[in-house]
N, CA, C and O of each residue as an XYZ file, in Angstrom:
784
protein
N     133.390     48.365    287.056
C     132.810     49.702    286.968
C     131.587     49.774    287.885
O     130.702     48.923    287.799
N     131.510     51.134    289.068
C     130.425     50.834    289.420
C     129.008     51.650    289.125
O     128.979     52.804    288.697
N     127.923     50.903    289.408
C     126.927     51.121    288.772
C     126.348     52.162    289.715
O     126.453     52.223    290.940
N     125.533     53.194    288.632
C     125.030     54.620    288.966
C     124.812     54.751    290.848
O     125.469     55.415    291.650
N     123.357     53.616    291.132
C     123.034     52.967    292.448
C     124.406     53.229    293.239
O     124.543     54.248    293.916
N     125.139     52.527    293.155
C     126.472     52.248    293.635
C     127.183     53.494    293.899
O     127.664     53.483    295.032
N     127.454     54.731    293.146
C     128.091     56.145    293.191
C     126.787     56.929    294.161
O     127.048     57.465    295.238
N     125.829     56.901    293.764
C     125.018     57.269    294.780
C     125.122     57.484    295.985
O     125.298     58.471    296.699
N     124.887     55.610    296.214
C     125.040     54.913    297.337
C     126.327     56.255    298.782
O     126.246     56.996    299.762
N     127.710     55.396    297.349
C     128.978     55.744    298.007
C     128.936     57.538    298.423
O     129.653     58.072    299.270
N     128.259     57.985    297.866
C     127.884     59.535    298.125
C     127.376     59.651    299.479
O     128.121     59.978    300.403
N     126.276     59.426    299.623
C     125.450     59.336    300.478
C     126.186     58.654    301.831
O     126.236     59.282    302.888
N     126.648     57.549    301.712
C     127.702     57.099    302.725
C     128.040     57.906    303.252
O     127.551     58.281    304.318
N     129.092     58.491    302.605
C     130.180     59.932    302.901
C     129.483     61.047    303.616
O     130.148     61.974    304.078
N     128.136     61.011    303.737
C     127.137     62.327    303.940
C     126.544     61.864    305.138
O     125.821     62.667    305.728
N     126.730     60.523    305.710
C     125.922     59.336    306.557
C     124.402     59.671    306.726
O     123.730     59.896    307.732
N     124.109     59.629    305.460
C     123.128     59.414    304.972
C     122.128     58.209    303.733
O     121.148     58.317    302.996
N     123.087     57.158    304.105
C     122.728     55.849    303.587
C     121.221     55.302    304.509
O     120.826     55.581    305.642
N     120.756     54.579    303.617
C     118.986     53.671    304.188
C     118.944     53.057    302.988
O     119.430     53.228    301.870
N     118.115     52.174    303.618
C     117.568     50.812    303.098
C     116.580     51.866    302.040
O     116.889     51.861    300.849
N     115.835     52.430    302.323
C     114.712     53.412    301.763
C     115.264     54.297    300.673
O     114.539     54.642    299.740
N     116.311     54.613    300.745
C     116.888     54.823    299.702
C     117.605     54.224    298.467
O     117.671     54.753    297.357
N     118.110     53.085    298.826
C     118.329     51.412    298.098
C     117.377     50.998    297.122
O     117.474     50.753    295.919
N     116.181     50.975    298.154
C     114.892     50.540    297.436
C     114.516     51.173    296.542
O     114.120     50.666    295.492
N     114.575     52.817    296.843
C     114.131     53.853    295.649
C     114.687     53.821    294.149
O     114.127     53.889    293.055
N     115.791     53.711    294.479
C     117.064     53.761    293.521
C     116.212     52.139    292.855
O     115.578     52.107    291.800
N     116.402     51.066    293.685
C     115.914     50.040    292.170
C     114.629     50.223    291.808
O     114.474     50.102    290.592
N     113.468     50.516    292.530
C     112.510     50.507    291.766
C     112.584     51.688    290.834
O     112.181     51.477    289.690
N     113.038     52.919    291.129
C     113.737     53.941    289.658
C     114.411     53.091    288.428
O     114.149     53.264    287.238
N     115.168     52.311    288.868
C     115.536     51.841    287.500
C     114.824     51.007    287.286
O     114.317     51.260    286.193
N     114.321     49.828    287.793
C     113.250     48.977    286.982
C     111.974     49.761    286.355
O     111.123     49.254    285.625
N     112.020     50.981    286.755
C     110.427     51.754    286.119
C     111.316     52.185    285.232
O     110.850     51.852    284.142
N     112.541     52.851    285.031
C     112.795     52.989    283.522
C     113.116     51.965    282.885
O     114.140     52.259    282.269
N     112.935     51.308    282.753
C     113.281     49.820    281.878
C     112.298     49.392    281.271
O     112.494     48.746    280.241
N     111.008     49.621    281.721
C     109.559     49.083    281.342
C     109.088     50.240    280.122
O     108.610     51.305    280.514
N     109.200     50.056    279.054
C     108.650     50.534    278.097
C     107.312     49.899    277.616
O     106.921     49.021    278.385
N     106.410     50.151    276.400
C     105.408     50.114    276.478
C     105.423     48.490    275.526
O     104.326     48.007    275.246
N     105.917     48.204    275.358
C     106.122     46.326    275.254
C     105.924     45.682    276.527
O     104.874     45.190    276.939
N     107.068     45.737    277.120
C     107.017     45.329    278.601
C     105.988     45.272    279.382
O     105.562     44.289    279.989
N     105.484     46.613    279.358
C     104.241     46.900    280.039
C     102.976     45.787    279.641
O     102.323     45.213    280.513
N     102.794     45.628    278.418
C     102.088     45.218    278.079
C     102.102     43.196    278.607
O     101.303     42.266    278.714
N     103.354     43.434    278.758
C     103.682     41.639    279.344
C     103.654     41.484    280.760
O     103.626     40.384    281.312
N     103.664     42.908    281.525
C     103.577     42.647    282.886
C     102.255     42.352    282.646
O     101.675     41.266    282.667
N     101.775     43.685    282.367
C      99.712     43.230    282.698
C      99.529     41.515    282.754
O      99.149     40.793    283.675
N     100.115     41.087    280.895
C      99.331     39.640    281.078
C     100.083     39.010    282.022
O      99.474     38.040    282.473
N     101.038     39.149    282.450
C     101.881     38.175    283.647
C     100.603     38.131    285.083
O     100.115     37.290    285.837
N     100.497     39.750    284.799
C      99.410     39.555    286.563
C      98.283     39.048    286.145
O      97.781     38.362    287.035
N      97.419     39.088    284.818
C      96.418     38.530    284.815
C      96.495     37.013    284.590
O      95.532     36.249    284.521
N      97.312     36.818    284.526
C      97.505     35.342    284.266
C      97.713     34.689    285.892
O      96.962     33.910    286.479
N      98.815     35.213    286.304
C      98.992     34.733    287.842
C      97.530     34.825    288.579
O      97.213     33.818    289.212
N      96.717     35.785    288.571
C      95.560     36.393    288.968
C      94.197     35.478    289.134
O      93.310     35.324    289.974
N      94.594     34.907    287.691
C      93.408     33.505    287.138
C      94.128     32.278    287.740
O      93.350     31.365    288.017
N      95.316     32.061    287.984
C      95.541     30.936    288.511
C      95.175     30.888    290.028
O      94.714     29.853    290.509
N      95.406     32.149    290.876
C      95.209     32.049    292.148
C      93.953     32.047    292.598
O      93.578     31.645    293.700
N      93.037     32.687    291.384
C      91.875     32.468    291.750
C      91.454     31.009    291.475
O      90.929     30.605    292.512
N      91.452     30.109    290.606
C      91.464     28.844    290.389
C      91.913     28.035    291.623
O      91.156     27.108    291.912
N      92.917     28.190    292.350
C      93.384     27.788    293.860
C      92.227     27.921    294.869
O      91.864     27.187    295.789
N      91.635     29.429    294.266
C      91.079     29.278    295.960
C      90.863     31.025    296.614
O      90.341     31.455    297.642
N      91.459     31.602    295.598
C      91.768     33.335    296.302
C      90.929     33.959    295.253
O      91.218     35.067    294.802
N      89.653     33.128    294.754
C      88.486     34.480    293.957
C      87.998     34.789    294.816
O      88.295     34.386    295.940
N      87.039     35.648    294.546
C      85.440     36.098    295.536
C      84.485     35.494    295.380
O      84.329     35.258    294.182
N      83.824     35.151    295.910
C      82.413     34.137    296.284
C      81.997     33.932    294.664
O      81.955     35.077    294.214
N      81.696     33.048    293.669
C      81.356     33.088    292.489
C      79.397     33.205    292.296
O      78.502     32.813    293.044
N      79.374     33.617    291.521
C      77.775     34.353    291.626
C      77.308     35.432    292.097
O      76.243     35.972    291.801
N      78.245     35.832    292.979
C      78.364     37.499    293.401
C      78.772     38.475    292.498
O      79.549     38.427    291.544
N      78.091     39.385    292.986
C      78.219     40.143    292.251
C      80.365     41.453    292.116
O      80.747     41.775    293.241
N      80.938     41.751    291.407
C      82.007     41.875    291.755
C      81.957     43.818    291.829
O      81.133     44.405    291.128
N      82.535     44.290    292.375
C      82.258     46.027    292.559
C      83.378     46.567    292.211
O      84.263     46.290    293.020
N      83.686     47.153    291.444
C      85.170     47.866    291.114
C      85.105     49.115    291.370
O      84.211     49.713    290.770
N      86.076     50.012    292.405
C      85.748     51.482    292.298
C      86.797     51.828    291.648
O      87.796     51.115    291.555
N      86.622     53.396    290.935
C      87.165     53.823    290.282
C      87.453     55.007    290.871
O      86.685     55.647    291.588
N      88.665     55.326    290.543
C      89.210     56.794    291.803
C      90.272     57.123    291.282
O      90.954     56.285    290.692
N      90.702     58.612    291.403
C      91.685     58.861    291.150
C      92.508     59.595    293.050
O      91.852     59.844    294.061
N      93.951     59.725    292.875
C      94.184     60.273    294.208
C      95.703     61.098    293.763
O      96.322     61.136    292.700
N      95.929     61.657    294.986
C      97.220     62.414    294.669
C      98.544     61.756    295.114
O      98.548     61.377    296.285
N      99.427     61.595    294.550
C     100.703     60.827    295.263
C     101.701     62.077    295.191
O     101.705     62.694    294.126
N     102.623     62.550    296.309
C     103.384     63.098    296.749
C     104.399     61.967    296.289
O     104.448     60.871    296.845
N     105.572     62.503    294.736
C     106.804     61.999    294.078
C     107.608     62.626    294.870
O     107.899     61.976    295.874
N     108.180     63.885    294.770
C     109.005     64.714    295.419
C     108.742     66.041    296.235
O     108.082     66.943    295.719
N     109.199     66.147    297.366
C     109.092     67.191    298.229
C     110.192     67.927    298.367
O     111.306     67.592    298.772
N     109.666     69.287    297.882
C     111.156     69.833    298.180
C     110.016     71.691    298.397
O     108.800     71.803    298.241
N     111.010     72.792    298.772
C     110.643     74.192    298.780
C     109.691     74.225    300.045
O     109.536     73.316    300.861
N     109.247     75.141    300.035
C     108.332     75.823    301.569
C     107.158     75.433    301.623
O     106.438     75.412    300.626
N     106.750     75.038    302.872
C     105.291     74.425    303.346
C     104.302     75.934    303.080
O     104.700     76.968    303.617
N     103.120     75.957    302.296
C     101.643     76.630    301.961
C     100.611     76.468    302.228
O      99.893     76.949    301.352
N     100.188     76.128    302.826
C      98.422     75.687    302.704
C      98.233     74.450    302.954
O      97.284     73.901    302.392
N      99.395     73.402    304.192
C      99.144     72.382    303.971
C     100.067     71.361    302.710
O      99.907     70.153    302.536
N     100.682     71.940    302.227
C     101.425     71.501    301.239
C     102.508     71.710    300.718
O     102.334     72.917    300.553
N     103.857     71.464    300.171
C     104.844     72.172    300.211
C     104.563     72.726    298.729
O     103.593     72.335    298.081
N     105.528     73.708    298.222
C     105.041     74.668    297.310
C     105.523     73.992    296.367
O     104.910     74.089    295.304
N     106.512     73.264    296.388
C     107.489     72.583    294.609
C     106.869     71.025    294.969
O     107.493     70.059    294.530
N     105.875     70.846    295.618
C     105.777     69.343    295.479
C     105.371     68.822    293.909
O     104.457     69.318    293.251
N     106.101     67.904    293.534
C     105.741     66.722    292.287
C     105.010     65.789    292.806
O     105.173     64.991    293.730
N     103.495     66.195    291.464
C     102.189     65.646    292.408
C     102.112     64.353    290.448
O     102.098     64.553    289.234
N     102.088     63.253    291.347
C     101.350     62.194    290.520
C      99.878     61.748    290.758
O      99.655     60.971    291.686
N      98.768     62.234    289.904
C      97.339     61.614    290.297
C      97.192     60.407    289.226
O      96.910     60.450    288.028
N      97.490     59.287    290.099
C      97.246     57.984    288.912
C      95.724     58.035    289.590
O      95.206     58.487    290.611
N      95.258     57.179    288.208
C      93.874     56.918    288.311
C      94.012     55.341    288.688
O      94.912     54.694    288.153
N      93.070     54.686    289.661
C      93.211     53.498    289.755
C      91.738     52.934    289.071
O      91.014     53.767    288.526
N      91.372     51.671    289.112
C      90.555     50.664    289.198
C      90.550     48.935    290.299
O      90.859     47.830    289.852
N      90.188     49.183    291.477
C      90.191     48.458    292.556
C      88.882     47.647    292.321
O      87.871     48.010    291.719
N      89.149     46.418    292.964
C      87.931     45.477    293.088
C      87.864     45.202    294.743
O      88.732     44.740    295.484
N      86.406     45.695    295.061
C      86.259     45.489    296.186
C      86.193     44.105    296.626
O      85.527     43.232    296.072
N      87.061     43.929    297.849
C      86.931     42.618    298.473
C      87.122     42.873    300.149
O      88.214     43.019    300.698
N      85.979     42.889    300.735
C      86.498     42.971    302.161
C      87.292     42.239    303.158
O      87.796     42.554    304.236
N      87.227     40.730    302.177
C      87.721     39.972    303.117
C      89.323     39.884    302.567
O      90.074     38.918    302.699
N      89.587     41.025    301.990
C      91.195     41.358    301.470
C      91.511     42.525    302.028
O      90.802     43.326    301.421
N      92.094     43.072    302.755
C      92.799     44.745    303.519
C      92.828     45.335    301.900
O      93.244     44.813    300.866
N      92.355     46.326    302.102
C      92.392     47.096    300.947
C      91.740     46.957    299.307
O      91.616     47.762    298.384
N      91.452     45.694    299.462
C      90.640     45.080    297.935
C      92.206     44.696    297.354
O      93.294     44.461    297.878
N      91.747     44.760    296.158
C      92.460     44.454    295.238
C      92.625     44.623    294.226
O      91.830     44.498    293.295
N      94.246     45.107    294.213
C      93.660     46.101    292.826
C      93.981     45.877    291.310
O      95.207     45.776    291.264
N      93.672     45.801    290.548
C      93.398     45.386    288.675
C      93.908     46.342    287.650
O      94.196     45.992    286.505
N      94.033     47.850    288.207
C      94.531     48.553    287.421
C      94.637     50.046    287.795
O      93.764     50.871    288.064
N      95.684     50.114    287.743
C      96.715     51.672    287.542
C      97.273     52.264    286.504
O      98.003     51.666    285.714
N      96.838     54.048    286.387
C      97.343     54.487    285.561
C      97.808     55.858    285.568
O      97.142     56.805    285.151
N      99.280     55.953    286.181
C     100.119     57.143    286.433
C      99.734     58.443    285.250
O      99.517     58.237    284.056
N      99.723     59.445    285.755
C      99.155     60.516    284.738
C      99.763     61.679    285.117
O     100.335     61.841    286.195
N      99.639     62.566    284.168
C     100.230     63.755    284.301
C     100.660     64.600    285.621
O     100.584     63.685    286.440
N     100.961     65.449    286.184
C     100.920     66.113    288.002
C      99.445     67.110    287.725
O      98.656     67.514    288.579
N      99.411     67.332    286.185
C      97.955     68.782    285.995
C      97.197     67.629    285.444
O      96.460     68.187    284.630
N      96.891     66.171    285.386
C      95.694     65.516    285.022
C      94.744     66.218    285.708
O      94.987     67.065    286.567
N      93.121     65.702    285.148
C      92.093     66.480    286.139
C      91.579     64.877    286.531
O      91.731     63.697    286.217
N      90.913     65.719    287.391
C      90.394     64.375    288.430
C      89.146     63.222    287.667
O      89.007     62.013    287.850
N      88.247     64.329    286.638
C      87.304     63.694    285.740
C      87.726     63.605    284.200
O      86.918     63.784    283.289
N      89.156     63.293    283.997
C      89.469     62.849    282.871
C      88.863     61.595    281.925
O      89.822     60.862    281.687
N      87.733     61.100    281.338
C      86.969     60.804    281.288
C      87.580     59.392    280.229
O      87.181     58.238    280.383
N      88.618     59.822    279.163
C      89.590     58.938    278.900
C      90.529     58.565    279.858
O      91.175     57.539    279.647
N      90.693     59.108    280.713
C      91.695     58.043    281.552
C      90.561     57.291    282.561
O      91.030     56.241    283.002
N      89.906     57.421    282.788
C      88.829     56.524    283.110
C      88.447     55.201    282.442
O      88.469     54.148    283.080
N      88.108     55.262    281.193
C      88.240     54.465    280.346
C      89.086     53.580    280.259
O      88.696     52.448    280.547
N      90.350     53.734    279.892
C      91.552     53.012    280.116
C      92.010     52.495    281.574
O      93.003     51.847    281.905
N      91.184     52.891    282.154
C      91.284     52.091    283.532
C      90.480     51.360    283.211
O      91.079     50.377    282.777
N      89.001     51.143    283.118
C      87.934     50.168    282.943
C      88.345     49.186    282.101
O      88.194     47.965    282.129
N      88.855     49.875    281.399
C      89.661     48.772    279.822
C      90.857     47.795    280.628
O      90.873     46.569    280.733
N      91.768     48.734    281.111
C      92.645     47.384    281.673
C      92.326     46.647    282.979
O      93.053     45.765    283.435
N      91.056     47.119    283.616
C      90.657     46.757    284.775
C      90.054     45.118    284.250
O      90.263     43.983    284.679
N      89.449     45.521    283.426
C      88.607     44.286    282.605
C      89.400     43.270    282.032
O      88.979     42.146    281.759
N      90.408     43.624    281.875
C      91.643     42.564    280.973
C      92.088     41.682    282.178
O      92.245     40.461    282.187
N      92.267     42.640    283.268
C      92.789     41.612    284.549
C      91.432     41.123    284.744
O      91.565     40.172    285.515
N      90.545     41.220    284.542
C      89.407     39.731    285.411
C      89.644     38.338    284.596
O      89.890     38.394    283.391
N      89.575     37.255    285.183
C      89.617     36.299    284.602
C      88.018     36.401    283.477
O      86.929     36.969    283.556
N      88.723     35.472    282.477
C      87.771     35.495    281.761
C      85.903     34.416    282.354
O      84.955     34.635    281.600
N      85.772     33.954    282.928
C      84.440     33.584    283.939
C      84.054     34.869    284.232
O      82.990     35.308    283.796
N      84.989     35.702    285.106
C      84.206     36.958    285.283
C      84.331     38.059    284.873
O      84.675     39.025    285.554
N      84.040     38.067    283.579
C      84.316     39.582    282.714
C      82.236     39.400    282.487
O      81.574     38.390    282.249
N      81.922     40.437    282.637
C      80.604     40.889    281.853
C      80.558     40.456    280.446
O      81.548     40.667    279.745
N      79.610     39.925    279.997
C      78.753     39.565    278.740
C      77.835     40.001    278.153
O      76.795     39.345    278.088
N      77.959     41.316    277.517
C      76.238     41.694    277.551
C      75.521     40.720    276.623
O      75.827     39.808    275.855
N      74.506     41.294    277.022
C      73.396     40.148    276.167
C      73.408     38.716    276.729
O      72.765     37.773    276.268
N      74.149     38.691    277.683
C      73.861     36.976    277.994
C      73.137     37.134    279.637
O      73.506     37.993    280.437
N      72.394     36.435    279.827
C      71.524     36.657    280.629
C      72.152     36.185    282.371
O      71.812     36.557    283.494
N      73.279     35.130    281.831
C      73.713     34.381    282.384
C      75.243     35.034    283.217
O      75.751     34.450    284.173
N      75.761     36.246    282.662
C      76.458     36.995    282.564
C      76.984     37.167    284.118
O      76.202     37.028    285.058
N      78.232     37.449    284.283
C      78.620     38.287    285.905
C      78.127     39.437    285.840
O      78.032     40.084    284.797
N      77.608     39.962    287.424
C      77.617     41.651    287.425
C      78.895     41.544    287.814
O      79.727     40.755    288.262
N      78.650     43.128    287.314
C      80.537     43.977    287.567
C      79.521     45.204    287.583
O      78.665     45.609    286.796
N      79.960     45.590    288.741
C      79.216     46.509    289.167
C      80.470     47.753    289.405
O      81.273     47.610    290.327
N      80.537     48.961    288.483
C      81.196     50.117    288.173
C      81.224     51.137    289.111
O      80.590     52.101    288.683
N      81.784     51.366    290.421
C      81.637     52.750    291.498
C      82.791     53.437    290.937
O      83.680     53.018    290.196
N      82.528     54.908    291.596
C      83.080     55.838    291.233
C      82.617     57.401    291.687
O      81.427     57.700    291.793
N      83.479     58.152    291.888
C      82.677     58.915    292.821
C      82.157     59.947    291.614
O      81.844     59.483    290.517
N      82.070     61.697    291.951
C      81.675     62.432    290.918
C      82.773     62.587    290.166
O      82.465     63.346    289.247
N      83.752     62.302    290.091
C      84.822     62.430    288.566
C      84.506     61.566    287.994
O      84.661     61.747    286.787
N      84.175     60.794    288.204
C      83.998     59.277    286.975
C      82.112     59.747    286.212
O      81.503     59.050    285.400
N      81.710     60.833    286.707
C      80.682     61.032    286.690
C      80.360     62.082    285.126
O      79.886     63.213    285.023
N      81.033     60.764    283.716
C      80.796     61.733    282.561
C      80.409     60.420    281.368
O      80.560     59.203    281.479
N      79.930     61.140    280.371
C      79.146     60.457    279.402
C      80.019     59.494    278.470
O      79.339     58.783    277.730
N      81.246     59.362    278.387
C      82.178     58.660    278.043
C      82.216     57.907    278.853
O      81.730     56.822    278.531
N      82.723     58.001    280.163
C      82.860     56.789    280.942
C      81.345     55.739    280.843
O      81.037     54.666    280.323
N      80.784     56.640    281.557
C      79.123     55.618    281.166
C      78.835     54.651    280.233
O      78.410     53.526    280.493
N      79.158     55.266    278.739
C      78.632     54.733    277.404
C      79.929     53.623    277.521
O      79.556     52.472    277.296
N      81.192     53.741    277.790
C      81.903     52.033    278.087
C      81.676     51.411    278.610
O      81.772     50.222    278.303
N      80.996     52.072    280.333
C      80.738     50.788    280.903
C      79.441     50.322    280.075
O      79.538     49.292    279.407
N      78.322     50.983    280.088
C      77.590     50.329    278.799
C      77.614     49.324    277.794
O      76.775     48.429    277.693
N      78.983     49.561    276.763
C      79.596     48.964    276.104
C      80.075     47.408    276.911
O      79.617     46.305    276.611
N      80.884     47.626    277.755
C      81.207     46.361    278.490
C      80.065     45.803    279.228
O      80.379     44.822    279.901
N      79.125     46.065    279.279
C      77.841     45.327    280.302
C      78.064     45.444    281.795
O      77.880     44.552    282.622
N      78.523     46.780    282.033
C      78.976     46.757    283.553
C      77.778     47.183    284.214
O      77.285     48.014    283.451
N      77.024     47.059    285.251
C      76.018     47.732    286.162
C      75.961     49.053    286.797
O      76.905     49.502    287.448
N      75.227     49.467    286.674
C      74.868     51.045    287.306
C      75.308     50.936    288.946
O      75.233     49.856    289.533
N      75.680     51.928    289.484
C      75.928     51.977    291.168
C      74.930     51.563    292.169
O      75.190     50.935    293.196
N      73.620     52.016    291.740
C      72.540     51.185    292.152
C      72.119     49.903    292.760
O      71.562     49.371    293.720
N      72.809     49.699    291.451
C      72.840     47.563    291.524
C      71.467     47.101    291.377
O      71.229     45.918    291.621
N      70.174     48.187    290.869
C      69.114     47.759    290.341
C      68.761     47.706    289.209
O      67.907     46.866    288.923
N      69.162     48.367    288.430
C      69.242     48.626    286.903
C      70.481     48.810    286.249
O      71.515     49.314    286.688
N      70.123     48.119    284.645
C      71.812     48.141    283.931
C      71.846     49.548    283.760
O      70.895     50.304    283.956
N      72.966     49.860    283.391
C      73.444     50.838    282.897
C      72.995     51.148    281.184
O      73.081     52.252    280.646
N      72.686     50.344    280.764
C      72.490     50.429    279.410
C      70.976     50.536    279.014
O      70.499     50.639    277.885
N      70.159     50.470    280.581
C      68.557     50.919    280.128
C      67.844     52.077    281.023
O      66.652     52.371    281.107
N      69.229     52.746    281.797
C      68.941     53.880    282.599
C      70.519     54.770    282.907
O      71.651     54.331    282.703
N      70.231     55.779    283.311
C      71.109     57.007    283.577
C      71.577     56.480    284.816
O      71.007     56.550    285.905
N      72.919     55.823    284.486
C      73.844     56.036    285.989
C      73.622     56.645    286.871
O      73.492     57.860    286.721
N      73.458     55.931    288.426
C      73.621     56.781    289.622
C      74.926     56.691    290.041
O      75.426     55.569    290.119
N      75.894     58.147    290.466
C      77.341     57.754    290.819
C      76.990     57.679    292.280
O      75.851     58.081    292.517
N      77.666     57.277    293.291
C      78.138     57.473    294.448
C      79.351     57.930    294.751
O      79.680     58.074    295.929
């Protein structure tokens, strides 16, 4: 019997309109429906686990440095279809995942700790999905470099973010977690966040 991929595929053939790019789409579609919220939860520790080992090798960031995570959300173009407007097509399916990246320059792009796909009408300063980025951003650091408050001895993790991340919920977690103000002169927990 052949599989969905496969009738597709043979469609598309017929239309000579087969690609590799389309192959690819088709499995990562089905491996994203397969991942329910168990799963999910075993990928995370799979990467944070791989994450701590590679850093143990040799692929952390300078230790005693300080570590910078920005926080951002952006727009991803899912599907394009209907008439170009303003720069945009009119039926586009818009995904704004929120990320959590750790800056590393001497990595193309940093590296990133945590993603979180959201609605197409999320808003950009969703202040709980912020959160839950910081939250699983923090689960991927190895445990050496997660923040400690109260210990003097502690990593900075220093919290960027532009003006969406710029609300009193987000703040009072990083607070909670002992993360540093944008500054990088004062904690967060004995002065009013500066965003950048």
């Amino acid at each position: 019997m052949p599989s969905g991929e496969d009738l597709v595929l043979a469609v598309n053939r017929s239309a000579g309109t087969t690609s590799a790019k389309l192959v690819r789409r088709l499995r990562a579609e089905r491996l994203l429906d397969r991942i329910d919220a168990p799963h999910l939860a075993r990928v995370r520790a799979a990467w944070a686990a791989a994450r701590e080992r590679a850093w143990e090798a040799g692929a952390a960031p300078e230790r005693g440095g300080e570590l910078r995570i920005d926080f951002d959300a952006t727009i991803s173009i899912a599907h394009r279809t209907g008439t170009e407007r303003g720069g945009h097509l009119e039926e586009d399916i818009r995904i704004p995942p929120a990320a959590g990246l750790l800056d590393r320059p001497e990595v193309a792009g940093g590296e990133a700790l945590a993603g979180l796909l959201r609605a197409g009408n999320a808003s950009s300063n969703t202040a709980t999905d912020h959160v839950t980025v910081l939250t699983m951003a923090l689960a991927q650091l190895p445990e050496h470099a997660r923040p400690r408050p109260g210990d003097p001895g502690s990593p900075r993790v220093l919290a960027r973010s532009d003006s969406a991340g710029a609300t009193h919920l987000f703040a009072a977690a990083c607070r909670k977690e002992g993360w540093s103000s944008p500054s990088g002169s004062r904690s967060m927990s004995a002065s009013r966040p500066s965003w950048i």
